[in-house]
N, C-alpha and C positions, 0 to 999 in steps of 0.2 A: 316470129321467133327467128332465131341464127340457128342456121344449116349447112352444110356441107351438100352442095350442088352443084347438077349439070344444066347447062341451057340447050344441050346437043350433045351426042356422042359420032366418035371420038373426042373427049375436052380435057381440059385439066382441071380438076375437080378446084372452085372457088366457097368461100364462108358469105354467104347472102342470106337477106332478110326476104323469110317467106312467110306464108300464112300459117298460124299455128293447127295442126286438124281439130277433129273433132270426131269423138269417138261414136265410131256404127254403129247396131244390135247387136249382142257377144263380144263384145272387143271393152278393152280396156285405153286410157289416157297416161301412157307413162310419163311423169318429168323425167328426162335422163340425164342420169349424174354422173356414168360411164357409157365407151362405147370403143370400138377397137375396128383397126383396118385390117381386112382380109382379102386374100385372092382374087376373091367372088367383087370387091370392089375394085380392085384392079382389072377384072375383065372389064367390067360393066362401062367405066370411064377410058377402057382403051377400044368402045362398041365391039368389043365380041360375044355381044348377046344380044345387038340388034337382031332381030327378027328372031328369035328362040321365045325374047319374052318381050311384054307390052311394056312399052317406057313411056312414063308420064311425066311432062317436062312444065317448071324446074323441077327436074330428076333428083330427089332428097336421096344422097348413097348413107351404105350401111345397114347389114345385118343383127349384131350382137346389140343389146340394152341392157343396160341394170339401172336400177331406179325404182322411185315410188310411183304409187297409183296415185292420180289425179282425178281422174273423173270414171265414171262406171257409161256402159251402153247400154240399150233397152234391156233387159233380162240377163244381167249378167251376175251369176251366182259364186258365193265361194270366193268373193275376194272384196275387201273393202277400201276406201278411198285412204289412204297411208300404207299402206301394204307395201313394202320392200319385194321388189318382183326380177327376176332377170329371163332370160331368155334370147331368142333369135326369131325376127319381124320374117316371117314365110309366105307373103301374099302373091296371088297368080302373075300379079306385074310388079315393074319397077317405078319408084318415085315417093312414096311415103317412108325411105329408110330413119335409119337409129343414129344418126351423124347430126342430131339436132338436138334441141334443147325440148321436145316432145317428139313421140311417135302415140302412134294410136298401132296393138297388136289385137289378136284373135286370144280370147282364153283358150280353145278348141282345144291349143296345141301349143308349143312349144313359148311354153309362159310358166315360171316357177318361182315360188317362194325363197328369197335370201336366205341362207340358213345364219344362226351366227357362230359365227368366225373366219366367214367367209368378205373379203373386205371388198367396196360394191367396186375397185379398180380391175380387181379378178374375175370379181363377176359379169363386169362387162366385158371380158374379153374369152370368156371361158366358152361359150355356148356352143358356136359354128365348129369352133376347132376342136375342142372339145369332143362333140358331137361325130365327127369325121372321123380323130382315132378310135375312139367308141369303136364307130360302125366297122371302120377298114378291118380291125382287128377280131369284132365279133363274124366279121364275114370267112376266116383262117380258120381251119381247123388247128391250132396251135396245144402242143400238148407237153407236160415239164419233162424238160431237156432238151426240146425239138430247137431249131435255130431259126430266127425269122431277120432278116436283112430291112432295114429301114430306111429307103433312101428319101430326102432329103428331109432329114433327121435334125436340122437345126430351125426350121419354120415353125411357125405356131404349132401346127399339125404334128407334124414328126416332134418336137420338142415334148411333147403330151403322150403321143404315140409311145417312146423311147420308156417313158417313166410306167406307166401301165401294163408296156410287155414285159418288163423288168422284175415288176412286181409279180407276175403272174407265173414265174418260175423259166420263163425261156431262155435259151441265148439269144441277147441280142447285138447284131453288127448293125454300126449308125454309118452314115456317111459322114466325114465332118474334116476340111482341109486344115495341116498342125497350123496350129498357134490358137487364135481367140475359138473359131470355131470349134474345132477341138477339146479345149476345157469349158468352152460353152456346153457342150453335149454330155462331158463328161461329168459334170457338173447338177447335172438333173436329179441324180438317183446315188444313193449308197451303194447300188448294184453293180456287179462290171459290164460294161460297156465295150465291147472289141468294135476299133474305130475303123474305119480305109476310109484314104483319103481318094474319090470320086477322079480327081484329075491324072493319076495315076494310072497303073496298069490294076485297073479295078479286076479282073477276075484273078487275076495272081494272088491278091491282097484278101480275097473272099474263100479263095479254094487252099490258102495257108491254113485259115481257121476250120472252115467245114471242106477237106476232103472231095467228100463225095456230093457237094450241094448243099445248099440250102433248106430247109422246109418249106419254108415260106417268104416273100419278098411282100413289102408293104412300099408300089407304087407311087409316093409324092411328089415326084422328081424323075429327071434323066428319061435315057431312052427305055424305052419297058421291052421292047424284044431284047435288049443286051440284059437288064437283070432276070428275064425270064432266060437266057441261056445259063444263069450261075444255080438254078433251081434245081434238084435232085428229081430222076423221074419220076412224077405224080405231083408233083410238089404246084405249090397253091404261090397267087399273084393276087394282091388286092390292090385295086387302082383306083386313086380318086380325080386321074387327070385322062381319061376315057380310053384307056388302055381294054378291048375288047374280046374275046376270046377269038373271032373269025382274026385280027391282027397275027394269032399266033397260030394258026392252022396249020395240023399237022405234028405240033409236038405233043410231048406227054405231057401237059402242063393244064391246071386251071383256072381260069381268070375269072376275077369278083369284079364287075367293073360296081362301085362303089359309089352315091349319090346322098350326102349327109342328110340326113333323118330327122331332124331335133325333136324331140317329144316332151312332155313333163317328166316321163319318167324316167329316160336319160339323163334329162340335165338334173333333174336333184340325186340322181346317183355323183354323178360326176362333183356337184356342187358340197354332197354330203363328203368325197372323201377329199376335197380340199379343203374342208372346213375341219374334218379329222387332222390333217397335215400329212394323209398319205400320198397327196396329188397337188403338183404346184405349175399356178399357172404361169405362164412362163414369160411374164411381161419384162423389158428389157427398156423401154422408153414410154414416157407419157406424155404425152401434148394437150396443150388447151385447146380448145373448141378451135380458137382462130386460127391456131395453127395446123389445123391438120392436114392443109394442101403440103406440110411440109413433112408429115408422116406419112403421107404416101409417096411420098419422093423416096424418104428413105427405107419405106418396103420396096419399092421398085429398084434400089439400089441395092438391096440385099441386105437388110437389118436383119439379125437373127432374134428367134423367140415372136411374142406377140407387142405389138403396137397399142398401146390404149390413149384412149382421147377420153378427157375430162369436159360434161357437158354442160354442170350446172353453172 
Protein backbone atom coordinates (compact mmCIF):
# COMPACT_ATOMS: atom_id res chain seq x y z
CA UNK A 1 0.00 0.00 0.00
CA UNK A 2 1.04 3.93 -0.31
CA UNK A 3 1.96 5.62 2.98
CA UNK A 4 3.25 8.51 4.21
CA UNK A 5 6.77 7.65 5.92
CA UNK A 6 9.81 7.96 7.84
CA UNK A 7 13.00 5.72 7.26
CA UNK A 8 14.56 7.89 10.46
CA UNK A 9 13.76 10.76 12.50
CA UNK A 10 14.44 13.74 12.18
CA UNK A 11 13.26 13.24 8.17
CA UNK A 12 11.08 14.75 5.87
CA UNK A 13 8.14 12.86 5.64
CA UNK A 14 8.13 10.90 1.93
CA UNK A 15 4.75 8.73 -0.07
CA UNK A 16 6.50 4.96 -0.14
CA UNK A 17 5.29 1.58 -0.79
CA UNK A 18 4.89 -0.37 2.32
CA UNK A 19 3.29 -3.64 3.45
CA UNK A 20 -0.21 -3.44 3.83
CA UNK A 21 -1.14 -4.70 8.01
CA UNK A 22 -3.19 -6.87 9.10
CA UNK A 23 -5.58 -6.66 11.48
CA UNK A 24 -4.77 -8.20 15.56
CA UNK A 25 -7.42 -9.60 17.98
CA UNK A 26 -9.85 -6.38 18.70
CA UNK A 27 -8.77 -4.33 16.13
CA UNK A 28 -10.31 -3.54 13.03
CA UNK A 29 -8.80 -3.06 9.03
CA UNK A 30 -9.76 0.41 7.91
CA UNK A 31 -9.55 1.35 4.07
CA UNK A 32 -8.80 5.14 4.37
CA UNK A 33 -10.48 7.51 2.40
CA UNK A 34 -9.52 10.48 4.68
CA UNK A 35 -6.87 11.47 6.84
CA UNK A 36 -5.37 15.00 8.12
CA UNK A 37 -1.86 16.39 9.31
CA UNK A 38 -1.50 17.36 12.84
CA UNK A 39 1.02 18.82 15.31
CA UNK A 40 1.59 15.40 16.82
CA UNK A 41 2.91 14.62 13.07
CA UNK A 42 4.93 17.43 12.90
CA UNK A 43 6.75 16.60 16.23
CA UNK A 44 7.08 12.97 15.35
CA UNK A 45 8.97 13.84 11.76
CA UNK A 46 10.86 16.65 13.44
CA UNK A 47 12.17 13.41 16.31
CA UNK A 48 10.67 15.16 19.24
CA UNK A 49 9.27 12.10 20.55
CA UNK A 50 12.34 9.94 20.09
CA UNK A 51 12.69 8.31 23.23
CA UNK A 52 9.06 9.32 24.92
CA UNK A 53 7.59 6.61 22.41
CA UNK A 54 8.68 3.35 20.54
CA UNK A 55 9.21 4.23 16.61
CA UNK A 56 8.88 1.51 14.26
CA UNK A 57 10.51 2.18 11.11
CA UNK A 58 9.25 2.64 7.96
CA UNK A 59 7.46 4.91 10.52
CA UNK A 60 3.69 5.12 8.80
CA UNK A 61 2.77 8.98 10.28
CA UNK A 62 -0.64 9.94 11.13
CA UNK A 63 -3.27 10.06 13.70
CA UNK A 64 -6.92 10.85 12.36
CA UNK A 65 -9.00 8.13 9.84
CA UNK A 66 -12.22 7.90 8.37
CA UNK A 67 -13.04 5.11 6.25
CA UNK A 68 -14.58 1.76 5.87
CA UNK A 69 -14.03 -1.40 7.67
CA UNK A 70 -12.19 -3.96 5.60
CA UNK A 71 -11.42 -6.74 7.63
CA UNK A 72 -12.49 -7.72 11.42
CA UNK A 73 -9.64 -9.28 14.07
CA UNK A 74 -10.18 -12.44 16.20
CA UNK A 75 -13.40 -11.40 18.42
CA UNK A 76 -14.17 -8.27 17.22
CA UNK A 77 -17.92 -7.34 18.17
CA UNK A 78 -20.20 -4.60 17.20
CA UNK A 79 -18.88 -3.62 13.93
CA UNK A 80 -19.14 -5.21 10.41
CA UNK A 81 -17.01 -5.37 7.38
CA UNK A 82 -18.49 -1.85 5.42
CA UNK A 83 -18.94 -0.06 8.38
CA UNK A 84 -18.17 3.71 7.85
CA UNK A 85 -15.83 4.23 11.04
CA UNK A 86 -13.69 7.34 11.93
CA UNK A 87 -11.53 8.06 14.68
CA UNK A 88 -7.87 8.48 15.89
CA UNK A 89 -5.11 5.34 15.63
CA UNK A 90 -3.92 5.58 19.81
CA UNK A 91 -1.24 2.74 19.90
CA UNK A 92 1.65 2.63 22.63
CA UNK A 93 4.29 3.24 19.69
CA UNK A 94 4.90 4.93 16.46
CA UNK A 95 4.68 3.38 12.95
CA UNK A 96 1.40 1.81 11.95
CA UNK A 97 -0.22 5.70 11.42
CA UNK A 98 -3.49 6.83 9.24
CA UNK A 99 -1.40 8.66 6.32
CA UNK A 100 -1.91 5.37 4.15
CA UNK A 101 -4.30 3.79 2.17
CA UNK A 102 -5.07 1.18 5.33
CA UNK A 103 -4.51 1.35 9.09
CA UNK A 104 -5.34 -1.52 11.44
CA UNK A 105 -7.06 0.48 14.95
CA UNK A 106 -8.19 -0.99 18.39
CA UNK A 107 -12.27 -0.98 18.74
CA UNK A 108 -11.37 -0.48 22.69
CA UNK A 109 -11.35 3.09 21.99
CA UNK A 110 -11.32 5.81 19.96
CA UNK A 111 -13.15 4.21 16.81
CA UNK A 112 -16.76 5.55 15.74
CA UNK A 113 -19.44 5.26 13.59
CA UNK A 114 -19.78 8.07 10.52
CA UNK A 115 -22.94 9.53 11.25
CA UNK A 116 -24.74 10.93 8.09
CA UNK A 117 -24.18 14.14 7.26
CA UNK A 118 -21.16 14.10 8.24
CA UNK A 119 -18.78 14.04 4.88
CA UNK A 120 -15.77 11.18 5.52
CA UNK A 121 -13.18 14.65 4.40
CA UNK A 122 -14.42 16.09 7.95
CA UNK A 123 -14.38 13.23 9.42
CA UNK A 124 -10.91 12.51 8.84
CA UNK A 125 -9.76 15.41 10.07
CA UNK A 126 -12.15 15.92 13.03
CA UNK A 127 -10.93 13.45 15.78
CA UNK A 128 -7.36 14.49 17.42
CA UNK A 129 -8.39 18.12 17.11
CA UNK A 130 -11.59 17.77 17.83
CA UNK A 131 -10.81 15.67 20.82
CA UNK A 132 -8.20 18.38 22.30
CA UNK A 133 -10.81 21.39 22.37
CA UNK A 134 -13.16 18.85 23.85
CA UNK A 135 -10.91 18.12 26.49
CA UNK A 136 -8.96 21.77 26.97
CA UNK A 137 -12.33 23.30 27.43
CA UNK A 138 -13.97 20.50 29.57
CA UNK A 139 -10.90 20.89 31.80
CA UNK A 140 -12.10 25.11 32.56
CA UNK A 141 -14.40 25.74 34.84
CA UNK A 142 -16.14 28.10 32.30
CA UNK A 143 -19.39 29.58 33.09
CA UNK A 144 -22.07 32.01 30.77
CA UNK A 145 -20.60 35.36 30.73
CA UNK A 146 -17.17 34.40 32.04
CA UNK A 147 -14.47 35.34 29.31
CA UNK A 148 -11.95 32.58 28.11
CA UNK A 149 -8.97 33.91 25.89
CA UNK A 150 -8.00 31.39 22.94
CA UNK A 151 -4.57 31.62 21.97
CA UNK A 152 -3.75 30.24 18.88
CA UNK A 153 -7.20 30.37 17.70
CA UNK A 154 -6.50 29.89 13.94
CA UNK A 155 -5.06 26.03 14.11
CA UNK A 156 -7.11 23.09 13.78
CA UNK A 157 -7.49 23.05 17.59
CA UNK A 158 -8.23 26.54 18.42
CA UNK A 159 -10.34 26.90 15.07
CA UNK A 160 -12.92 24.03 16.89
CA UNK A 161 -11.94 25.36 20.35
CA UNK A 162 -13.35 29.14 19.03
CA UNK A 163 -16.65 27.55 17.75
CA UNK A 164 -17.66 25.44 20.91
CA UNK A 165 -16.83 28.08 23.57
CA UNK A 166 -18.94 30.43 21.53
CA UNK A 167 -21.62 28.20 21.58
CA UNK A 168 -21.50 27.63 25.12
CA UNK A 169 -22.50 31.21 25.98
CA UNK A 170 -18.80 32.72 26.89
CA UNK A 171 -16.89 35.52 25.82
CA UNK A 172 -14.62 34.72 23.67
CA UNK A 173 -10.98 36.52 22.66
CA UNK A 174 -9.11 34.60 19.76
CA UNK A 175 -5.78 35.56 18.80
CA UNK A 176 -5.91 36.09 15.11
CA UNK A 177 -3.19 38.76 13.06
CA UNK A 178 -5.73 41.47 10.63
CA UNK A 179 -6.40 40.41 7.38
CA UNK A 180 -6.82 36.48 6.24
CA UNK A 181 -6.36 35.32 9.81
CA UNK A 182 -8.50 37.42 11.13
CA UNK A 183 -11.70 36.87 8.99
CA UNK A 184 -10.42 33.41 9.14
CA UNK A 185 -11.46 33.17 12.88
CA UNK A 186 -13.96 35.36 12.65
CA UNK A 187 -15.51 33.48 10.16
CA UNK A 188 -16.18 30.18 12.29
CA UNK A 189 -19.25 31.02 14.34
CA UNK A 190 -22.47 33.66 14.06
CA UNK A 191 -21.04 34.55 17.53
CA UNK A 192 -18.82 37.65 18.38
CA UNK A 193 -15.66 36.85 18.53
CA UNK A 194 -13.26 39.92 20.16
CA UNK A 195 -9.84 39.30 18.18
CA UNK A 196 -6.01 40.77 19.44
CA UNK A 197 -3.76 40.46 17.33
CA UNK A 198 -0.74 38.17 19.29
CA UNK A 199 2.25 40.37 17.64
CA UNK A 200 1.03 43.41 19.40
CA UNK A 201 1.01 44.87 22.79
CA UNK A 202 -1.17 41.65 23.69
CA UNK A 203 -2.05 42.52 27.22
CA UNK A 204 -3.21 46.18 26.29
CA UNK A 205 -5.54 44.49 23.70
CA UNK A 206 -6.79 41.82 26.38
CA UNK A 207 -7.21 44.14 29.36
CA UNK A 208 -9.31 46.71 26.84
CA UNK A 209 -11.95 43.93 26.72
CA UNK A 210 -11.75 42.25 30.18
CA UNK A 211 -10.59 44.95 32.72
CA UNK A 212 -9.95 42.94 35.38
CA UNK A 213 -8.64 39.54 33.56
CA UNK A 214 -9.50 36.97 32.01
CA UNK A 215 -11.37 33.79 33.42
CA UNK A 216 -9.79 31.44 31.69
CA UNK A 217 -6.95 31.12 28.91
CA UNK A 218 -6.98 28.11 26.54
CA UNK A 219 -3.03 27.33 26.07
CA UNK A 220 -2.36 26.46 22.06
CA UNK A 221 0.15 28.67 21.35
CA UNK A 222 2.56 31.44 22.64
CA UNK A 223 4.39 31.98 25.90
CA UNK A 224 1.95 30.52 28.65
CA UNK A 225 3.56 32.40 31.69
CA UNK A 226 2.61 35.77 29.66
CA UNK A 227 -1.12 34.56 29.01
CA UNK A 228 -1.22 33.37 32.57
CA UNK A 229 -0.30 37.03 33.71
CA UNK A 230 -3.61 38.48 31.70
CA UNK A 231 -5.76 35.81 34.03
CA UNK A 232 -7.93 37.41 36.68
CA UNK A 233 -6.85 36.05 40.36
CA UNK A 234 -7.99 32.27 40.50
CA UNK A 235 -8.39 32.22 37.05
CA UNK A 236 -7.81 28.84 35.13
CA UNK A 237 -5.10 27.98 32.19
CA UNK A 238 -5.56 24.98 29.90
CA UNK A 239 -2.50 23.78 28.17
CA UNK A 240 -2.10 21.32 25.47
CA UNK A 241 1.67 22.36 24.73
CA UNK A 242 2.94 21.32 28.61
CA UNK A 243 2.44 24.30 30.09
CA UNK A 244 2.65 22.89 34.09
CA UNK A 245 1.36 24.30 37.19
CA UNK A 246 5.14 24.17 39.03
CA UNK A 247 6.04 26.63 35.63
CA UNK A 248 3.85 29.18 37.31
CA UNK A 249 4.73 28.90 41.07
CA UNK A 250 3.50 31.08 43.27
CA UNK A 251 0.68 32.74 41.42
CA UNK A 252 -2.91 32.70 42.00
CA UNK A 253 -3.43 30.72 38.93
CA UNK A 254 -4.48 27.10 37.88
CA UNK A 255 -3.14 25.02 35.18
CA UNK A 256 -4.75 21.95 33.32
CA UNK A 257 -1.88 20.68 31.58
CA UNK A 258 -4.20 18.92 29.04
CA UNK A 259 -3.29 15.49 27.05
CA UNK A 260 -6.16 14.71 24.20
CA UNK A 261 -8.20 11.75 25.24
CA UNK A 262 -10.07 10.43 21.99
CA UNK A 263 -12.89 8.02 23.17
CA UNK A 264 -16.12 6.71 21.30
CA UNK A 265 -17.95 8.83 23.12
CA UNK A 266 -16.33 12.01 22.41
CA UNK A 267 -15.96 11.60 18.93
CA UNK A 268 -19.63 10.78 18.19
CA UNK A 269 -20.52 13.66 20.37
CA UNK A 270 -18.42 15.91 18.44
CA UNK A 271 -19.14 13.94 15.03
CA UNK A 272 -22.99 14.16 16.05
CA UNK A 273 -23.03 18.03 16.16
CA UNK A 274 -21.11 18.38 12.88
CA UNK A 275 -23.46 16.26 11.21
CA UNK A 276 -26.18 18.63 13.03
CA UNK A 277 -24.26 21.80 11.34
CA UNK A 278 -23.67 23.09 14.88
CA UNK A 279 -19.85 22.27 14.51
CA UNK A 280 -17.65 22.78 11.44
CA UNK A 281 -14.64 21.28 10.88
CA UNK A 282 -12.36 23.58 9.79
CA UNK A 283 -10.54 22.22 6.74
CA UNK A 284 -8.99 24.83 4.57
CA UNK A 285 -6.94 22.65 2.03
CA UNK A 286 -6.96 19.00 0.84
CA UNK A 287 -4.18 16.93 -0.73
CA UNK A 288 -3.99 13.53 -2.41
CA UNK A 289 -2.22 10.84 -0.75
CA UNK A 290 0.96 11.89 -3.02
CA UNK A 291 1.09 14.88 -2.02
CA UNK A 292 1.02 15.12 1.37
CA UNK A 293 4.84 15.81 1.99
CA UNK A 294 3.57 19.01 0.55
CA UNK A 295 0.70 19.45 3.46
CA UNK A 296 3.09 19.33 5.79
CA UNK A 297 5.25 21.97 4.43
CA UNK A 298 2.33 24.05 4.43
CA UNK A 299 1.24 23.22 8.18
CA UNK A 300 4.81 23.99 9.13
CA UNK A 301 4.46 27.14 7.20
CA UNK A 302 1.51 28.31 9.09
CA UNK A 303 -1.64 27.08 7.07
CA UNK A 304 -4.71 28.10 9.07
CA UNK A 305 -7.68 25.60 10.07
CA UNK A 306 -7.17 21.68 9.38
CA UNK A 307 -5.19 20.03 6.48
CA UNK A 308 -6.90 16.88 5.00
CA UNK A 309 -5.27 14.36 2.84
CA UNK A 310 -7.46 12.05 0.52
CA UNK A 311 -6.40 8.41 0.95
CA UNK A 312 -8.39 6.22 -1.26
Amino acid sequence: MRAVTLDTVPATPAVTEVETPRPEAGELLVKVAASSVNGFDISTAAGYLEGMMGHRFPLVLGKDFAGTVEALGEGVEGFAVGDAVFGVVMKPFLGTGSLAQYVTVSTAGAVAPIPDGLRVEDAGALGLAGTAAQDSLNALSRAEGGTVLISGATGGVGALAVQIAAASGVKVIATARPGAEADFVTGLTKEQIHLVDFTGDLEAQVRAIAPDGVDAVLHLAGDGAQLAGLLRPGGEIASTIGLTQDALEGQDVTVHTVWADPSTETLTALAEEVASGALRVPVTATYPLEQAPQAFAAFAAGALGKLAVTCA
